[in-house]
N, C-alpha and C positions, 0 to 999 in steps of 0.2 A: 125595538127591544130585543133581547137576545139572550143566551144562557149562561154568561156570563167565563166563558176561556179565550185563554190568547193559545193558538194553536199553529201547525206546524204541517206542511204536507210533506212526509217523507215516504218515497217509493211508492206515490198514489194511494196514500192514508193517513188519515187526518189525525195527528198525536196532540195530543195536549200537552203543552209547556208549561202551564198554569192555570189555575183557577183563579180569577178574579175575588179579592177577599171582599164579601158581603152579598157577593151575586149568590146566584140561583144554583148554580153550579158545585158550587160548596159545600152549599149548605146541605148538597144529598150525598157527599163524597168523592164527587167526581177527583182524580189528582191526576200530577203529571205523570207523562207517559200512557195513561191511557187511552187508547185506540178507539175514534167513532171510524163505525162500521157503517154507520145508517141513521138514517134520521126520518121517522117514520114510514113512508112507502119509499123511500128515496138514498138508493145505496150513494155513500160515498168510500167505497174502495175499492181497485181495482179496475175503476172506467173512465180514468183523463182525470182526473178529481183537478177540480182548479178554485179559487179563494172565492168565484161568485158561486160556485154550485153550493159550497159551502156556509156562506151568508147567504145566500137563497134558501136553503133549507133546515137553518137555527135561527134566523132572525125573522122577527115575526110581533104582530101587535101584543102588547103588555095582556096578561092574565090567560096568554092561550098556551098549548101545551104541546109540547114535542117529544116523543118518546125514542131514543137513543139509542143505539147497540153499543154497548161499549166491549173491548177486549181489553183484559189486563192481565198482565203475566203470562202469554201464551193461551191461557185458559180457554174455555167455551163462553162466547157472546153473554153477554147478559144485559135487560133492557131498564132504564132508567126512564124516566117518566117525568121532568122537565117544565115547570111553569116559567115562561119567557116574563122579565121582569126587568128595571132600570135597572144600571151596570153601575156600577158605584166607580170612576176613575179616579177615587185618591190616591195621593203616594203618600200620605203618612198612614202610616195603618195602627200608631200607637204613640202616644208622648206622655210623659210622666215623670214624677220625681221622686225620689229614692229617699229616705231618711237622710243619709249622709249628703243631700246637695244635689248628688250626681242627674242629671238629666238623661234622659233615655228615650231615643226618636227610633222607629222603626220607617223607613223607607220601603214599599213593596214594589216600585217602580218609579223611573222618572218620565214625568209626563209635562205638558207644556205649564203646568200649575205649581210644579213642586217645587220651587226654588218659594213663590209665594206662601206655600204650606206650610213648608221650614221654619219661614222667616217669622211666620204666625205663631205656628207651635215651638220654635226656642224663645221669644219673644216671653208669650206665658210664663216655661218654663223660669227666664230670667227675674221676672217679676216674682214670683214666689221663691228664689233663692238660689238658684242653681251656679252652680260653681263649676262644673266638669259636664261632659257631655257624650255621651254613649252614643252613636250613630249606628246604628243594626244592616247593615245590606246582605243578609240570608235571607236566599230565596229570593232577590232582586232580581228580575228576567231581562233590566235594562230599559231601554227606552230612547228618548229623546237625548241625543248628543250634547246641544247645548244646554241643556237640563241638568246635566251631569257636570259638567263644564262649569256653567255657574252657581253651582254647590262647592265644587272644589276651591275656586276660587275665595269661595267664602272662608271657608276652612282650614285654606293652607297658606303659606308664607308668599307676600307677592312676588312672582317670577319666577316662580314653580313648575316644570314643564309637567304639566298633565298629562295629557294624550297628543299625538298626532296620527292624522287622517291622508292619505296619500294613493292614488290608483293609476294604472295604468295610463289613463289620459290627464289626469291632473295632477299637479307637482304635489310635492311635499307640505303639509299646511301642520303649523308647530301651535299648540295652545297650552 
């Protein structure tokens, strides 16, 4: 269990990129950009900070409690107080239908589920009438490659160049 952020070490301090919508984290204000400092006896900034010290010191058995330092905006530390709880990893975070027809899917990430999520939630939408389709990716922090991949596919004309992926040691790869 955990408090629910996807976060970031920049310059040996842990930023939040996002708050996972539904978690624990949210639900008391935490947003992006805000800076943990600490997590109860246990500084994370400013001493090698690396992703297990980090998950060692937020995750933790469901209903227990981690109290935070957080900085935001330059300001003075201030502590949050944290019940560790189950992370909700949806990527549709809203689907619905509009008077006019129009469907409306909010995507908050793509995850190895969400091409299945979509296909559920425009599915619905289709059966009660939808004619057009609003796709949301504000605030989308990304995710899974192929995940995104086979959404696109869904959506766009076949033979569509998407994206491509290419590094130093491996060629050019066109999708």
């Amino acid at each position: 269990m955990g408090i629910g952020v996807e976060f970031s070490i920049q310059r040996d301090t842990i930023v939040v990129v996002s708050t996972i919508e539904g978690g624990p984290s949210e639900a008391l204000g935490l947003r992006a950009g805000d800076r943990l400092v600490s997590a109860d006896t246990t500084k994370l900034a400013g001493v090698g900070v690396t992703n297990e010290m980090v998950m060692k010191a937020l995750r933790g058995p469901a209903d227990t409690k981690v109290t935070v330092a957080v900085v935001r905006g330059g300001a003075k530390p201030f502590l949050v107080t944290i019940t560790r709880g189950p992370i909700p990893i949806n990527s549709v975070a809203a689907a619905f239908l509009d008077q006019d027809s129009t469907g409306y899917v909010k995507l908050s990430r793509f995850a190895r589920t969400t091409y299945d999520e979509f296909q559920k939630a425009t599915t619905q939408l289709k059966v009660h009438g939808m004619k057009r389709l609003v796709l949301d990716l504000r605030g989308n922090g990304g995710g899974y490659l192929n995940a995104a991949i086979g959404l696109c596919e869904e959506l766009l004309p076949s033979g569509s160049e998407i994206v491509y992926t290419q590094g130093r040691s491996s060629p050019r790869q066109d999708y």
